[in-house]
C-alpha positions in Angstrom: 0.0 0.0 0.0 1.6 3.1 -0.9 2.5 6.0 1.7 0.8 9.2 1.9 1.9 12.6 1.5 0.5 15.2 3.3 0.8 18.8 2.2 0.5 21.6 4.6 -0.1 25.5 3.8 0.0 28.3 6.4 -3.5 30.2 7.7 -3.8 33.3 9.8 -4.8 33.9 13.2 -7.0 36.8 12.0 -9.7 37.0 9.5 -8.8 38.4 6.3 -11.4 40.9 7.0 -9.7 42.2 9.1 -5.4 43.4 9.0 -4.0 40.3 8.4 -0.6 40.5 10.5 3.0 39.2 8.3 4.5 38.2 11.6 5.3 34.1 11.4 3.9 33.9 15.0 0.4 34.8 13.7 0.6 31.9 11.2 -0.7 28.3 12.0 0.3 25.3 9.6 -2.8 23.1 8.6 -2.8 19.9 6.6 -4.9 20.6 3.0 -4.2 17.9 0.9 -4.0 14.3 1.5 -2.9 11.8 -1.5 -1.0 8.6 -1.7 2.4 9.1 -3.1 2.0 7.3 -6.3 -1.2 8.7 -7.4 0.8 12.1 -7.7 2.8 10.8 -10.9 -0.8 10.2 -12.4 -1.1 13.5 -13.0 2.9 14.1 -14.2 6.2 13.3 -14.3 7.1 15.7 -12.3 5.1 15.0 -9.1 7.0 17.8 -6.5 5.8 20.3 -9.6 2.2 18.9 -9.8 2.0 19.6 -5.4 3.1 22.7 -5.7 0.6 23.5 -8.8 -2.8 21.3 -6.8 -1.8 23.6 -3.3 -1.4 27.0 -5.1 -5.0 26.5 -6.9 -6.1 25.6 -3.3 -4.4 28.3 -1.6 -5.2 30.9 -4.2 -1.5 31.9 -3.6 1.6 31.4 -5.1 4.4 29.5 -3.1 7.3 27.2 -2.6 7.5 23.5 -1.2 9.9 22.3 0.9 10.2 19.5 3.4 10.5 21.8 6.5 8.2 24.5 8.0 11.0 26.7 9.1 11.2 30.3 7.9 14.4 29.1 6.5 13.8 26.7 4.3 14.6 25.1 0.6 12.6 24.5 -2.1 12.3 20.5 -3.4 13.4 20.2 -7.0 10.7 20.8 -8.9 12.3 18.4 -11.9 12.6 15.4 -9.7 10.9 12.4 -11.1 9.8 11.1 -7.8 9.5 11.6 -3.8 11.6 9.7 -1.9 9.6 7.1 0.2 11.0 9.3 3.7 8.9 12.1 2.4 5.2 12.1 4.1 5.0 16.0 4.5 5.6 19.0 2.8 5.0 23.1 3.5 3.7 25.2 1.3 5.9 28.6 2.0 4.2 32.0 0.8 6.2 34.9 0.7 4.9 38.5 3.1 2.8 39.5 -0.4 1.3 36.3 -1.3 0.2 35.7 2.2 -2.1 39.6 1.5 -3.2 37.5 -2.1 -4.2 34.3 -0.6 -7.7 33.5 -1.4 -8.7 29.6 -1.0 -11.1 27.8 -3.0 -14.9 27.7 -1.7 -15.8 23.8 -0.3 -19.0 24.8 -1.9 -17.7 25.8 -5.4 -19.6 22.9 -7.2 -23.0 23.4 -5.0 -25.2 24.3 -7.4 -24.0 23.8 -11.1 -26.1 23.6 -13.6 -26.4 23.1 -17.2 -26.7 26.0 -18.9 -27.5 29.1 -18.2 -31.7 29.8 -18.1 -31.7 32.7 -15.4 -31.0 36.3 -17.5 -31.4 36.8 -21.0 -28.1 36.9 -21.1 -28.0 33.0 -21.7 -28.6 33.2 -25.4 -25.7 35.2 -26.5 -23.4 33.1 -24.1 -24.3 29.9 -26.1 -24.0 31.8 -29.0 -20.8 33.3 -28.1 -19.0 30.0 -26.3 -20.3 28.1 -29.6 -18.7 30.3 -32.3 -15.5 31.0 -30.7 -14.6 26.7 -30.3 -15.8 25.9 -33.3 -19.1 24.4 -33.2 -17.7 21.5 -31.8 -16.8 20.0 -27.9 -13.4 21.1 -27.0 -12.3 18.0 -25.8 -14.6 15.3 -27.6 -15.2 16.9 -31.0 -19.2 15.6 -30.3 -20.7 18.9 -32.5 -22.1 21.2 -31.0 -26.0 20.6 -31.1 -25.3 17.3 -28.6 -22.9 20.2 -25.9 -23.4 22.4 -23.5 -22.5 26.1 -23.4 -20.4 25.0 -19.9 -19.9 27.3 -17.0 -16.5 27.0 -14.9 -17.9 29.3 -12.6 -21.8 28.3 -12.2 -24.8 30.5 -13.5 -26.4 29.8 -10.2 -23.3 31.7 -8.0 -24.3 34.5 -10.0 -22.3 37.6 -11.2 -21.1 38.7 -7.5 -19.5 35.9 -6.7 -17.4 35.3 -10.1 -16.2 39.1 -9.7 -14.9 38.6 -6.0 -13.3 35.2 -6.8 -11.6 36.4 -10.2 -10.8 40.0 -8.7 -9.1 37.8 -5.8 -7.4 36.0 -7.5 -6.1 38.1 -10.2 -2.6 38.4 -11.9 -3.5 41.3 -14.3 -6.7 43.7 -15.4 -7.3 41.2 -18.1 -8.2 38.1 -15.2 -11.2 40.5 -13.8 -14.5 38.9 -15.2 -17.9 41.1 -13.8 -20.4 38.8 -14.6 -21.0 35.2 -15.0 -22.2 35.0 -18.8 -18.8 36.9 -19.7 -17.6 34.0 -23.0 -14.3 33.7 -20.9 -16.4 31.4 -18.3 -17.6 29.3 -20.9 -16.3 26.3 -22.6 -18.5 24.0 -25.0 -18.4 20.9 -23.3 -20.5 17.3 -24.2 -22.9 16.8 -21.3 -21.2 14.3 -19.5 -17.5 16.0 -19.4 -19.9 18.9 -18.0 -21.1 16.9 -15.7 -17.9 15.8 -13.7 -16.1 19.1 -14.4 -14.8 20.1 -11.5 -15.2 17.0 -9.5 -14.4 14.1 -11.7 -12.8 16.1 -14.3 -10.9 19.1 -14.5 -8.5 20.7 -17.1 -4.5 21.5 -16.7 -3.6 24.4 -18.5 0.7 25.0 -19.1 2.1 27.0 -18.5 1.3 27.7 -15.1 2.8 29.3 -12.3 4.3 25.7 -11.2 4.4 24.0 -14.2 6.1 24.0 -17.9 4.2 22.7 -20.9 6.4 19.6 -21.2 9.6 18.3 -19.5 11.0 20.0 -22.4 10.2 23.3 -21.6 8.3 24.4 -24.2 6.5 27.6 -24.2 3.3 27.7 -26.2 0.0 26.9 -24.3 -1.4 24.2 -24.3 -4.5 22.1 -22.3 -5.7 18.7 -21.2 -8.0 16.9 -19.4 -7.0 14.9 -16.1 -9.3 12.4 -15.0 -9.7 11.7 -10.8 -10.6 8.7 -10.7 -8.2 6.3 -12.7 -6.8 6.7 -15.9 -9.9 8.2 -17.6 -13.5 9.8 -16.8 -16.1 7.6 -18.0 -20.3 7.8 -17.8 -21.9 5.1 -19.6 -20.6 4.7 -22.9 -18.7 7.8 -23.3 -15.3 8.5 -21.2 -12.3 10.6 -21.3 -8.6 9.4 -20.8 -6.1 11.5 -18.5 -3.9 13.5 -21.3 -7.0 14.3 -23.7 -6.0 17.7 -25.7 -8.5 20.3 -25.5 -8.5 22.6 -28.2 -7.7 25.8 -27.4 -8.8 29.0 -29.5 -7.0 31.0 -31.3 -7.7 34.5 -30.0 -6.8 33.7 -26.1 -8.7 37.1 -25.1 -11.7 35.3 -25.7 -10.4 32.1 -24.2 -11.0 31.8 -19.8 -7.9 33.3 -18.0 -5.7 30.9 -16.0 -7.4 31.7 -12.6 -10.6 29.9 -13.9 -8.7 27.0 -14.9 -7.2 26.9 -11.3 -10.6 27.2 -9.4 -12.0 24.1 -11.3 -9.0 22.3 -11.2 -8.4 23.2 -7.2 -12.2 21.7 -6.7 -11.3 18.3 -8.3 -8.1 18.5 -5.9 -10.5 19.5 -2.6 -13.2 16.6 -3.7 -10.5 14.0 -3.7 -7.7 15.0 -1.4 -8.7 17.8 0.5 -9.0 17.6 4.2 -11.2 18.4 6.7 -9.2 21.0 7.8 -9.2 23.0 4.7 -12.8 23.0 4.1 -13.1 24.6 7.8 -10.5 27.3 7.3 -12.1 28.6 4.4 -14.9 30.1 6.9 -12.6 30.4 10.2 -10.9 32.9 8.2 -13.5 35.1 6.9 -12.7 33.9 3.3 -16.4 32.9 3.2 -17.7 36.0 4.3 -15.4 38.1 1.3 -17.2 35.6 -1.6 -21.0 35.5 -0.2 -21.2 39.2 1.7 -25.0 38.7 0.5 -27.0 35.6 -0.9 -25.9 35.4 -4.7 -27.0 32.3 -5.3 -31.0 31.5 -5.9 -32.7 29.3 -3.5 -34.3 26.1 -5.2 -37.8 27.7 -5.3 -36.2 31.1 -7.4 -34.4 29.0 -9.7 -37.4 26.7 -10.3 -39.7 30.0 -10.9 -37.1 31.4 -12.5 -37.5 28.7 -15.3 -41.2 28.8 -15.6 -40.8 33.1 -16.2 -38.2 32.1 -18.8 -40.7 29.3 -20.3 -43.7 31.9 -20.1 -41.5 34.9 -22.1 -40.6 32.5 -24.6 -44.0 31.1 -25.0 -45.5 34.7 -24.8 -43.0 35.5 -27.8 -43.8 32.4 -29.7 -47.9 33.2 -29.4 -46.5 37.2 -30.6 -44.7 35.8 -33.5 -47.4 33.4 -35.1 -49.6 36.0 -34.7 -47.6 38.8 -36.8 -47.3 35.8 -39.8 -50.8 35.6 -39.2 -51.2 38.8 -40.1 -48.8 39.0 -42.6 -50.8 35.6 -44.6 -53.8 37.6 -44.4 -52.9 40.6 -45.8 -52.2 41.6 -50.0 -48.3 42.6 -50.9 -47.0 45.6 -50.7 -44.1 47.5 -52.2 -41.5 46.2 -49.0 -43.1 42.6 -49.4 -42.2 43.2 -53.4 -38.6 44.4 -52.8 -37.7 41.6 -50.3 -38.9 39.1 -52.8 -37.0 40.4 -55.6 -34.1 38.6 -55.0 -35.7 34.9 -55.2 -37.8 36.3 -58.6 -35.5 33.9 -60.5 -34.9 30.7 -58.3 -38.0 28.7 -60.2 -40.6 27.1 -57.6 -39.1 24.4 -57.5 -35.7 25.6 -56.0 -37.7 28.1 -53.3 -40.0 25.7 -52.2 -36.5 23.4 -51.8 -35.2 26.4 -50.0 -37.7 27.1 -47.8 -38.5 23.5 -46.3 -34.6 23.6 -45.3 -35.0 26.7 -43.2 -38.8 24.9 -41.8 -36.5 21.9 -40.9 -33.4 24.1 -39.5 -36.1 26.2 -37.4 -37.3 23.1 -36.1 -34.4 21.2 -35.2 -33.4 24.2 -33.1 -36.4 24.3 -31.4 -35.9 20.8 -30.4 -32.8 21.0 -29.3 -33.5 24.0 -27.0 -36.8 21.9 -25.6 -34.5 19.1 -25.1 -31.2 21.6 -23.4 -34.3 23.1 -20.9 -34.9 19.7 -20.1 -31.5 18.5 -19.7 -31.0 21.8 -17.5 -33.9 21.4 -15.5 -33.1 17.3 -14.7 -29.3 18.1 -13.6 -30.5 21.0 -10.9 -33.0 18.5 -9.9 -31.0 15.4 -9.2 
């Protein structure tokens, strides 16, 4: 049975709420992550790196390892291909400014995710959006895009407020700050059952990070894949996802999520697995809690529920407004606009426009399923 390694990351006294004091004395070492030694090299070859990547996504912080908790101290090598068997704990140093940036992830980060988004109008454009910019396809299955969902790393149901504190947290640079939760940067198009473990089953590595290089080789460019938790790959039913899986990334990386996003989603896989009790309490001993939720930004069950029958009613209100303009429009003679927009099919032969026309019938109704079937879909994963 393989040894476990526990990794340990320093908390203050004080709430962050209040002026967090620098002085080491003020600072209590608490176990975070707990993970048997060779589980670490399923996630690299470089399992010291890896630690230090997992506890910094925790931490909301960037830091050193090293096998002591002493104020002097000296980083592991990072390039090692193993830890020796003696090594069951390491410390997570942060330096007097990283310990003022330290924002940990919320236990509760995956409470309420949902599908796609139903709550603002808003959700339209975001599918939209997420869809054209990665390609009308899933970025990690290729599945096209009618069978995906618009994905949320943050989720809908946290709402704007808590996406703004958690990015403005945790942010490197202007460009990290996202203000509300349908920005295209918190979107990926996923298929429904990657979107479904994202976050706790499934999360995605993007290099290079803070911790880690792109390869042992040191390459530069980004790049992104998918790690499973539980094995070697994700699976639900028939469909499944190996450890190592490319995800395509876009080509225009200001549209594409910032790093930060990455790190929260990947930090709740770490938590769900290997996270300890302790972590999980400090995140509200030390007023962490009270900085993301200073008021209820989530909807209770009963909103969200009515907030999906008002959705259903505007849609169907528009649907009953819309027949009844073509109503209108069948029942009255042409006039000189109806001649003009005609003009341009004058020459197409009956044939060809009665061709054309079934097409768009067929392409107007296989949207509408699909969006019956996403509402459904949306309204079945909140439920369970």
């Amino acid at each position: 049975m393989s040894s476990e390694i526990v990794v340990y990351a320093s908390f203050p006294n004080e709430t962050h709420s209040q002026a967090v004091s620098l002085d080491p004395s003020h600072w209590r070492w608490s176990p975070c992550i707990q993970i048997p030694a060779d589980r670490v090299l399923h996630f690299s070859s470089r399992p010291y790196a890896w630690l230090r990547y997992a506890i910094g996504s925790i931490i909301g912080a960037h830091g050193h390892l090293a096998v002591t908790k002493t104020q002097t101290y000296t980083p592991v090598d990072y390039l090692a291909p193993s830890i020796p068997l003696d090594v069951l704990a390491l410390y997570y140093h942060l330096d007097d400014r990283e310990k003022l940036r330290m924002f940990p992830i919320d236990p509760e980060f995956l409470r309420e995710r949902i599908t796609s988004s139903v709550v603002t109008a808003r959700c339209a454009g975001f599918r939209e959006d997420v869809v054209r910019r990665d390609g009308n396809s899933c970025v990690v299955s290729q599945v096209p895009a009618s069978y995906c969902h618009a994905a949320h790393l943050s989720a809908h149901a946290k709402g704007d407020m808590y996406i703004q504190v958690n990015t403005r947290r945790r942010a490197r640079s202007a460009a990290d700050h996202i203000a509300n939760v349908d920005d295209l940067r918190n979107g990926l198009l996923l298929h429904p059952f990657i979107h479904q473990g994202l976050g706790k089953n499934v999360a995605f590595l993007q290099t290079p990070n803070f911790a880690m290089e792109t390869s042992d080789k040191g390459r530069s460019d980004l790049q992104c894949v998918a790690h499973a938790f539980i094995d070697d790959q994700y699976s639900l039913g028939d469909s499944r996802v190996r450890s190592g899986t490319s995800v395509r990334i876009c080509d225009d990386l200001t549209q594409w999520p910032p790093q930060i996003l990455f790190d929260l989603v990947y930090a709740s896989a770490v938590l769900v697995h290997f996270g300890t009790p302790q972590l999980r309490e400090q995140f509200s001993l030390n007023g962490f809690k009270d900085q993301l939720h200073p008021q209820r930004v989530a909807p209770t069950r009963a909103e969200y529920l009515a907030s999906i029958e008002k959705r259903a009613q505007d849609e169907l209100q528009t649907k009953m407004n819309r027949d009844e303009r073509v109503t209108k429009r069948e029942n009255r003679d042409l006039d000189a606009y109806d001649m003009i927009t005609f003009l341009p099919y004058i020459n197409l032969g009956a044939e060809k426009m009665l061709t054309m026309f079934k097409e768009a019938e067929d392409r107007a109704d296989a949207a509408e399923r699909a969006a019956s079937t996403e509402k459904v879909e949306q309204w079945r994963a909140h439920i369970e």
